[in-house]
N, C-alpha and C positions, 0 to 999 in steps of 0.2 A: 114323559113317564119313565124312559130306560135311565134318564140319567136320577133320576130319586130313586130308584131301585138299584142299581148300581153304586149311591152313594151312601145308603142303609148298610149296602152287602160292606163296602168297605168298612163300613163305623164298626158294627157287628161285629165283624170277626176281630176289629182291633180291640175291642171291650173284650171279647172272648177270651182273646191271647193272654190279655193283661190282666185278667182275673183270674188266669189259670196256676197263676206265684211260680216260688221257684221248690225244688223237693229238698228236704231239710236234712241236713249234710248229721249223721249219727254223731253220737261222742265220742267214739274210737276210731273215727275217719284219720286215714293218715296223709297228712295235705304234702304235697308232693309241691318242690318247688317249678316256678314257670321255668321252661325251657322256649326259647321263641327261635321257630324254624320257618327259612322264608323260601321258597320254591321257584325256579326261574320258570317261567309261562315261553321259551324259546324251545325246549328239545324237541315237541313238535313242530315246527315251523315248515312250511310246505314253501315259503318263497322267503327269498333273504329282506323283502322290504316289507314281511310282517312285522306288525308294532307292538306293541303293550306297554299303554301307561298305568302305570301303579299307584295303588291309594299313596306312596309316599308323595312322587309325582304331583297326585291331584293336590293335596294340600298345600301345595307351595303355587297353585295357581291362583287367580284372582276370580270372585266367585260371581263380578256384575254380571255375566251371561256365561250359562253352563257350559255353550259351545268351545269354549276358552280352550279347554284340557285338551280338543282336539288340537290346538298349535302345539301340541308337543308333540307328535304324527310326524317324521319328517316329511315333510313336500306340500304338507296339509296347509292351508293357509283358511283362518273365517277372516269375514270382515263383516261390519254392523250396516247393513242397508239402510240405515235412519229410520226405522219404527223402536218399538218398545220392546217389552218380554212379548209379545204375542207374534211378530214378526220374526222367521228365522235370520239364520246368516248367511249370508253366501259362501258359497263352500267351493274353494281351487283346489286343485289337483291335477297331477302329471298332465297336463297340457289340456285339463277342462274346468271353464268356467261352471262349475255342476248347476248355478245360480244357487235355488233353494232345497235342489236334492237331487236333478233330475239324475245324477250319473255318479251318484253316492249313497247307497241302502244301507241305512240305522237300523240300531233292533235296542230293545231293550229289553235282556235276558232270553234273548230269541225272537221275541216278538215282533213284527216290522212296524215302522215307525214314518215311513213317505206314506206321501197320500195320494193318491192316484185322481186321474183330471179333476183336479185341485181348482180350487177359481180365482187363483191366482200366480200358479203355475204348478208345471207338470211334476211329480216328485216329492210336493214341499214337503221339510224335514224342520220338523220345529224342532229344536230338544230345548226350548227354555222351561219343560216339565218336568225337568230334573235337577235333582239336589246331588251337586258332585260330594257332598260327604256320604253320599248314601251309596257312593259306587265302590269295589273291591278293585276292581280295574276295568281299561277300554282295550278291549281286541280291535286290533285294527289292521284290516287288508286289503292290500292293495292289485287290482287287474285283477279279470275275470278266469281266477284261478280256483275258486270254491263251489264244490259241490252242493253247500247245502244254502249259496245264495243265488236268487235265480233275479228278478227285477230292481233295475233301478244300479244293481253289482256292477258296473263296465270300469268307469276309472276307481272305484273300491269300496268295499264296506267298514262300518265301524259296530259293533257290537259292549252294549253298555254291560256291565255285568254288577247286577248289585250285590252288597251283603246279606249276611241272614244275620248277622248277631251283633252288635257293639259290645264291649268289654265295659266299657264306661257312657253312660249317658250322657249328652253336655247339653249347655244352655247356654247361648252367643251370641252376643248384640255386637254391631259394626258401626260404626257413621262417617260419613267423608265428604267431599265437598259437593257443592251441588244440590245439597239437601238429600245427599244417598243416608240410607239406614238398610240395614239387614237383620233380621231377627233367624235363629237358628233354633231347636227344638229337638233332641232326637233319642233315645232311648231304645233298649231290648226289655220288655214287660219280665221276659220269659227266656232261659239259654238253657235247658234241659231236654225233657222230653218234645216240647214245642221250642224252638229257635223263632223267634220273631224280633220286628224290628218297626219302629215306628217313627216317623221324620216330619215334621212342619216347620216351611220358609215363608217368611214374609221378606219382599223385598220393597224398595221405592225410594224414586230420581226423579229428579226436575233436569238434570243433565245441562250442560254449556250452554244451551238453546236461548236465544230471546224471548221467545216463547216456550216457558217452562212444559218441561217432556211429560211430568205428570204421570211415569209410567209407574204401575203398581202390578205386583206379581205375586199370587199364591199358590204355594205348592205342599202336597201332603203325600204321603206314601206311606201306606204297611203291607206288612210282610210277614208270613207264617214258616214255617219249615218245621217238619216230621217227617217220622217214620213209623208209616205203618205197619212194617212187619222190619225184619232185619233185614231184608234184602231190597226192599223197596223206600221211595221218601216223594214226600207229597206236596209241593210247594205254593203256597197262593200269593198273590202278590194285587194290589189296588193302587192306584194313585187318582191325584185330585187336584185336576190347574185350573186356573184362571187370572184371566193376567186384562190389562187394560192400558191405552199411550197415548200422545200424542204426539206426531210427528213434523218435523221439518220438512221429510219428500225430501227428494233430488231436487239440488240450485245448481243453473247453470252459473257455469266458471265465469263469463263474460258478466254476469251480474255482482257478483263479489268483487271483480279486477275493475269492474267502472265506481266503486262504490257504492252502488246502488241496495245492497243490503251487506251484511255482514258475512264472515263464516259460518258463524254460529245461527241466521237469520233463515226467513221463508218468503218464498216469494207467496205461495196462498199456506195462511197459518190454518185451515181447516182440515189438515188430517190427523190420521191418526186411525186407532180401532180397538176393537176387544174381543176377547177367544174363550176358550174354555175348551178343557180335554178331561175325560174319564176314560181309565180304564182298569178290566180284572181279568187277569193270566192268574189260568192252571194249570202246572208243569208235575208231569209224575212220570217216577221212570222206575223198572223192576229188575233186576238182576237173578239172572235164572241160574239154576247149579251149573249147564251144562258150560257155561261162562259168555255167555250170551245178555245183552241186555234190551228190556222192552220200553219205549219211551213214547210219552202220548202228550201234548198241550193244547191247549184251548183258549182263547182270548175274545173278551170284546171292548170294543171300544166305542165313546160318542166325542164327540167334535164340532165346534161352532167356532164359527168367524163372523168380523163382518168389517172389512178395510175400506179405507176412506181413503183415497190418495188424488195426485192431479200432477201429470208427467210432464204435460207439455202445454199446460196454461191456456191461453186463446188461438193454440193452432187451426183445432177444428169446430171450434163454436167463438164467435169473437164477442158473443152476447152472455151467453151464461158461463164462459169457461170449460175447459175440458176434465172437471172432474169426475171421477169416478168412484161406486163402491160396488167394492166385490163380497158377495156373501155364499161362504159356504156353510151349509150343515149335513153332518151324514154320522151313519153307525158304520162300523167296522168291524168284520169276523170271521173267524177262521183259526187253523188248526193246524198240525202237524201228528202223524202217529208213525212209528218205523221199528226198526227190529236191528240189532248190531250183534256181530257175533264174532269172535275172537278164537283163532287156533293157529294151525297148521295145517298146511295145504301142498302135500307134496313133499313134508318137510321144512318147509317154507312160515316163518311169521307172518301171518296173514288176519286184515277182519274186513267184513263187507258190511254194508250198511245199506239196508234197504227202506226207502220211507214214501210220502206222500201231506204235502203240505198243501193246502186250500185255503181262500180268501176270497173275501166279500166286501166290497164297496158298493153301499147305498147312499147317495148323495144328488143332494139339493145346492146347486149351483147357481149364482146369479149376478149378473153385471148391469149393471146402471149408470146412469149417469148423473150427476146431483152438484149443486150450488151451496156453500157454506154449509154443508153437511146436510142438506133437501135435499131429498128424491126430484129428480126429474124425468126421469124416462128411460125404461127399462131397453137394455140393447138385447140380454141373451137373457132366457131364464130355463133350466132343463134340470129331467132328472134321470139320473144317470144310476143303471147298474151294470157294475164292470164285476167280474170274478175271472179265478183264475183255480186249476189244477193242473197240480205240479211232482209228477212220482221223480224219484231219482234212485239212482245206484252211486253209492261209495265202496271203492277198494282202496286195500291198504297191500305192500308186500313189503318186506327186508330180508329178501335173498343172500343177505349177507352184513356183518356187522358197522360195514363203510359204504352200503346204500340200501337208501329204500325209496320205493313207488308208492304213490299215490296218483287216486284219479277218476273219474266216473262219468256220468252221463245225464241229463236229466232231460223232461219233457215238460214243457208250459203250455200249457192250453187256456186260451183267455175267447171268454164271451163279453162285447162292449154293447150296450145297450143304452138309447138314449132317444129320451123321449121333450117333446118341445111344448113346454108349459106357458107359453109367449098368446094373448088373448088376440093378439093383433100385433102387427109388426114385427120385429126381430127376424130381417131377411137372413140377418148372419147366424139363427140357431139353429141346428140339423137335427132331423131325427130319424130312426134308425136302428139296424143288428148287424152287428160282425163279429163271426168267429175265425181267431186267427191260434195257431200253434207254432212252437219253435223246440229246436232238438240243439242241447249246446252239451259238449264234452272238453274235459278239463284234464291235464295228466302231470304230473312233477316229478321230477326226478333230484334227490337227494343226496350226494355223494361227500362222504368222509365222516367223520372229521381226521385230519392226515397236516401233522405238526400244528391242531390249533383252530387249521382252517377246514370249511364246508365252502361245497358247491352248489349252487343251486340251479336247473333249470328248467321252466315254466312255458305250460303254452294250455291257451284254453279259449273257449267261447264263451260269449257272455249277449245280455240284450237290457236294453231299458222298455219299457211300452208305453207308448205315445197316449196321449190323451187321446179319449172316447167320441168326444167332440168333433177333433180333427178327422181319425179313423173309419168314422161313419159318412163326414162328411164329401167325401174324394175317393178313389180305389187308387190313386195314384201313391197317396201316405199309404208306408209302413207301417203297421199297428205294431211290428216287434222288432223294430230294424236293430242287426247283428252285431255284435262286437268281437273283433279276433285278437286277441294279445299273444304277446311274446314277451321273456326275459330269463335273463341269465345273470348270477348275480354270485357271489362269493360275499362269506362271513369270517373271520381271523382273527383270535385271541391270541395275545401273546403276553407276555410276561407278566400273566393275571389281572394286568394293569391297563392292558390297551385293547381295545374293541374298532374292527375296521370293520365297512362293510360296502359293500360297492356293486351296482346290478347297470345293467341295458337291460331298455323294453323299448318294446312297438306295439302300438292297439290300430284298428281300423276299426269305423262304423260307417257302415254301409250306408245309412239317410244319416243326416245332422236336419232336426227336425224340429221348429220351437211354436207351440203354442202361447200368442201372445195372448194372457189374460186380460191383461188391459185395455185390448184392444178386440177381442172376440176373434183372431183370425189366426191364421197359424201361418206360414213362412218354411218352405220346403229348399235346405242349402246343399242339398247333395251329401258325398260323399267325402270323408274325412280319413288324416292321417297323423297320430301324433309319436312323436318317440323323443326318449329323453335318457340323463342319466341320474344316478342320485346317488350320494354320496353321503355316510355317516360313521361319524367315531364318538368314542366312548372310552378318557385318559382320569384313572382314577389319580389323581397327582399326590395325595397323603390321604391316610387312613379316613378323615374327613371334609374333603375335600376333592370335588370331581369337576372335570369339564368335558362336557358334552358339544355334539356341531354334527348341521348336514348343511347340504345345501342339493338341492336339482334345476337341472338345464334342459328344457321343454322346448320343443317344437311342433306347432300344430298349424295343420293345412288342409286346405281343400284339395282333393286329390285331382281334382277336373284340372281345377284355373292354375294353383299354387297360390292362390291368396290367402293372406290372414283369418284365422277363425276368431273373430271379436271377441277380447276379453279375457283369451287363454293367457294362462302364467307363461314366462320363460325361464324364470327364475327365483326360486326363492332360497331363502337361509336361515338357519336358527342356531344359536348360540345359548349355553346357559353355565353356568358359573355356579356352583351347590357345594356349601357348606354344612355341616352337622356334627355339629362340635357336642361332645359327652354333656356338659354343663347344663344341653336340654334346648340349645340355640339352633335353629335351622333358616339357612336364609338362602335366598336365590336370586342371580341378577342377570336377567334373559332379555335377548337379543331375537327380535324378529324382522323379517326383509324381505320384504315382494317387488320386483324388478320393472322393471316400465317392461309395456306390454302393446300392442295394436287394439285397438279397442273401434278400428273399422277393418274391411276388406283390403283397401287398397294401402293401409298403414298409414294413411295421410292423418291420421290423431293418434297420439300415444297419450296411454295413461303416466302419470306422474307416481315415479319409484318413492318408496319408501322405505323407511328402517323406523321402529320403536323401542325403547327401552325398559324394560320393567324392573320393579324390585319389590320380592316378598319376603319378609321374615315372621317366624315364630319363635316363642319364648314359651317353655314350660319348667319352671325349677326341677332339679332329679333329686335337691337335699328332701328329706321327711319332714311333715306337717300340715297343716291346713293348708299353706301356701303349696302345694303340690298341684292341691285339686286345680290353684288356677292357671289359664293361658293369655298370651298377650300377642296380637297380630297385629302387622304392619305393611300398610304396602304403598306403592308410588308407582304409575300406570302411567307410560309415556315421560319418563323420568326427565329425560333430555329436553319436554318441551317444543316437540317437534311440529310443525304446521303440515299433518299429512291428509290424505281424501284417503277413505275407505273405498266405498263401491265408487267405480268410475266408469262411463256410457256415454256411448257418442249418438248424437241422435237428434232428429228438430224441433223445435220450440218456439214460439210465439209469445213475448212479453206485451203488456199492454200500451209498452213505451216502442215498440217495433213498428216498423213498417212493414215488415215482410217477414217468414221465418227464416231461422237461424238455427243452422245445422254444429254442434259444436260438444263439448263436453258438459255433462249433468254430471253430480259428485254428493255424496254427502259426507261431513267430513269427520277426521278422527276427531279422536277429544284429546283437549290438551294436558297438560301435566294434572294427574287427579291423585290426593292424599289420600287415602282411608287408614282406620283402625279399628278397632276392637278388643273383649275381652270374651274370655270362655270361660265355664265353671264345670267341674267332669266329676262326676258323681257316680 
């Protein structure tokens, strides 16, 4: 029922918007020409390894998975797990495998975006629900230095930020190899009194696969913006996914290296799965005389999975095989409302920010076990309600024109509840209450800018929360184990033309804690230590023409033993090459690199490094005519034709050609050199 009611509200108000027209310009209008002014998103910056990618940015990325735009994050690295659009990415960062979010909190326009004990892991962070032309740009921060992110925040958040208006509507069809197509759709009904904005994606790939991927992906979003009085504005915002795949799963490396199937091959061709997500955020915010602002949102969301995979073949069942599907369904909801107020204090530029955000996770979780896509026998089956409330304090000072303070306080208080839906069996599902809270403080301190350069120095707490399952299960899990960071980091323009930027950090978390969903158990590693450096420039070389680079040096440990934490980065790089030539040509030739890694405890398997090459270009004429309206795009994905593995895992397996299991590397791999094109028509 919420998702048909929910997908009325959406149509409705886009019908509404779009019938609303535009207000009809007099005849003594006096048309002013465009002046186009761009605004850098850095004067606020509370730590030097904040990011912002810009709609120019996103357009020169490649659109087969939304997550893309976040490899221009430095240090950020996704990689494709081998499912479809309904599967996330895995998502690395300063020295943590996040997997599919657990240590990385999305928002989209505020909204949070992990999903909490997931049924298929802690965290997950789908974003293939989004259309990166419908984004203005990604906020993107790093360590648990923000007050207004509380779960999931530890190695850093990313925040989507859409539009409210396009200047020009387009229509954009793509096609490339593999049987890829993309269809594009997006338009402003309305840019007046109502600012709205309306976007549909169709995507679909059969991908390198022996077994065609099959993956299909739809996505819709509108979007309203007013204002109801002059000092207030009212924004609603809906979107609409659904997406469908089939997968390869993880192939052990010793099956490709004996020949025994391909790169591209599966050892069981029966996965795969399908999703679906709705959601409607209402954002309103009032600006008072006294110079004060009142700010209030609301969201809800619905959610369906239902994954089909199979890890480790005939380990534990040598008759029917070890597959599995995991199904989640749940609604999502919750709010934020707060108060900010700007002055002097003391004499002093000062504002405080006082709020209170809450959430709700109702969710039907479930794992089984199943043969060519048959049910077999249920392992877990629960229903879970987890919430949480969360007040916090923001301060702001600039005691003076070469520093300012920031920094505040917040408080989570989370109730996990879980209940055991299992008729018989399922020794491994708990049921269950526990209420747990946490107090984390953040503070920064800002200095210069002095010839150029800013200093930055950060220190704060943070937490992720464990799955509900786990927390009820044991008193020995943390339901909110801690995260402490540190860093100090300087920023340095110099001769208009060169941008340096250079930080140290150190993070601790207290439990390193993973519920395996695949497996219904959870795995309690202690306690963790990572610190690293990170490094990035910015050399505009001629008026059209820049080159951009980071690169970061990650170490992560267990603080007991000193062993490897499976999986963390130690290194990555990114490079990019951007021209934008006047004639209307924009082209981009980037350079990505994730460094061999420990992918066990005692380092006896390393993942295999990588480097990828990409190249994207666009073409819009700037001469007058018909020929204006249109665009031409071009891109080449792994240019150099590289033989690389994406997600890489050490871990045991059982082939049907085995005698025994086999402890070794699971992989799924990149894709190789991929063409696409297209055209656009802007109206």
């Amino acid at each position: 029922m919420f998702r048909q009611i929910l997908g009325i509200i959406v149509f409705v108000s886009a019908m509404f918007w779009s019938s609303s027209g535009h207000t009809e310009e007099p005849d003594d209008a006096i048309i002013l020409p465009e002046v186009e002014v761009r605004a850098t998103h850095d004067s606020h910056f509370e730590a030097v390894s904040q990011y912002t990618v810009t709609e120019q940015d996103i357009e020169l990325q490649s659109s087969d998975r939304p997550a893309n735009v976040l490899r221009m994050v430095p240090g950020l690295i996704t990689t494709n797990p081998g499912g479809g659009p309904g599967k996330p990415d895995n998502y690395l960062l300063r020295g943590f495998d996040a997997d599919h979010g657990t240590d990385l909190a999305g928002f989209l326009d505020g909204m949070p975006l992990n999903l909490r004990s997931h049924a298929h892991g802690q965290g997950y962070l789908d974003l293939n629900f989004l259309i990166p032309e419908t984004m203005k740009r990604v906020d993107a921060y790093k360590g648990p230095y923000q007050v207004q992110f509380g779960d999931f925040a530890t190695a850093g958040a990313v925040n989507f930020v859409t539009r409210d208006v396009v200047e020009e509507g387009v229509v954009q069809v793509a096609s490339g190899q593999f049987n890829t197509q993309r269809q594009l759709l997006m338009f402003s009904p309305t840019k007046d009194t109502v600012r709205s904005l309306v976007a549909l994606e169709g995507f679909y790939t059969d991908g390198p696969y022996v077994n065609p991927n099959r993956a299909l992906r739809v996505n819709g979003l509108a979007k309203a913006t007013m204002n109801p009085t002059t000092r207030s504005e009212l924004t609603v915002t809906g979107t609409y996914y659904q997406g469908r795949w089939n997968s390869p799963g993880e192939i052990p490396l010793r099956a490709v290296e004996s020949g025994l199937i391909s790169r591209f091959g599966s050892i069981d061709p029966y996965q795969g799965g399908r999703t679906q997500r709705s959601t409607g955020h209402i954002r309103y915010h009032y600006d008072t005389p006294s110079g004060g602002t009142l700010f209030a949102e609301t969201y809800l969301q619905y959610y369906a999975l239902k994954l089909v995979s199979d890890f480790t073949f005939f380990l534990n069942d040598p008759v029917n095989g070890d597959g599995i599907e995991q199904a989640d369904r749940r609604s999502v909801y919750g709010g934020e409302v707060g108060y900010r107020q700007s002055g002097k204090l003391l004499d002093v530029e000062s504002s405080a920010t006082v709020g209170v955000q809450t959430r709700v996770d109702d969710a039907h979780v479930r794992l089984s076990t199943q043969r060519q896509g048959v049910l077999v026998e249920t392992t877990s089956d629960s229903r879970i309600h987890e919430a949480s409330y969360s007040p916090y304090l923001r301060l702001e000072f600039q005691p003076a024109p070469w520093a300012r303070l920031t920094g505040g306080t917040r408080a989570d208080y989370f109730q996990f509840n879980v209940r055991n839906l299992c008729q018989t069996g399922c020794p491994q599902n708990p049921s269950g209450s526990v209420d747990a809270m946490i107090m984390t403080t953040k503070g920064n301190v800002i200095l210069g800018p002095w010839a150029g350069t800013e200093i930055f120095l950060n220190a704060g707490t943070g937490f992720h929360s464990n799955d509900a399952r786990a927390v009820v299960s044991s008193s020995s899990v943390q339901a909110l184990p801690k995260a402490t960071g540190y860093e100090v980091g300087l920023r340095t323009r110099q001769w208009d033309r060169l941008e340096v930027s250079a930080s140290f950090w150190l993070l601790d978390l207290t439990s390193e804690l993973v519920y395996q969903g695949n497996l219904g158990t959870t795995q309690i590693l202690g306690a963790t230590r990572r610190y690293g450096t990170d490094l990035g420039s910015r050399f505009q070389l001629l008026d059209w023409l820049s080159l951009s680079g980071s690169a970061t040096l990650n170490s992560a440990e267990f603080r007991e033993t000193g062993q490897a934490i499976p999986q963390a980065p130690t290194m990555t790089g990114r490079g990019e090459l951007t021209a934008r030539l006047p004639m209307g040509l924009a082209a981009s030739l980037q350079m990505v690199y994730l460094g061999a890694r420990p992918l066990t405890q005692d380092r006896s398997l390393n993942a295999q490094a990588w480097t990828i090459v990409n190249f994207v270009a666009r073409y819009r004429p700037q001469s007058k005519g018909w020929w204006q309206r249109m665009e031409g795009f071009f891109s080449i994905q792994n240019l150099l034709d590289a033989s690389w593995r994406q997600t890489q895992l050490a871990y045991e397996t059982k082939l049907a050609t085995d005698a025994a299991p086999v402890n070794g590397i699971q992989f799924t791999p990149g894709g190789p050199r991929t063409v696409s094109a297209g055209i656009a028509w802007h109206y």
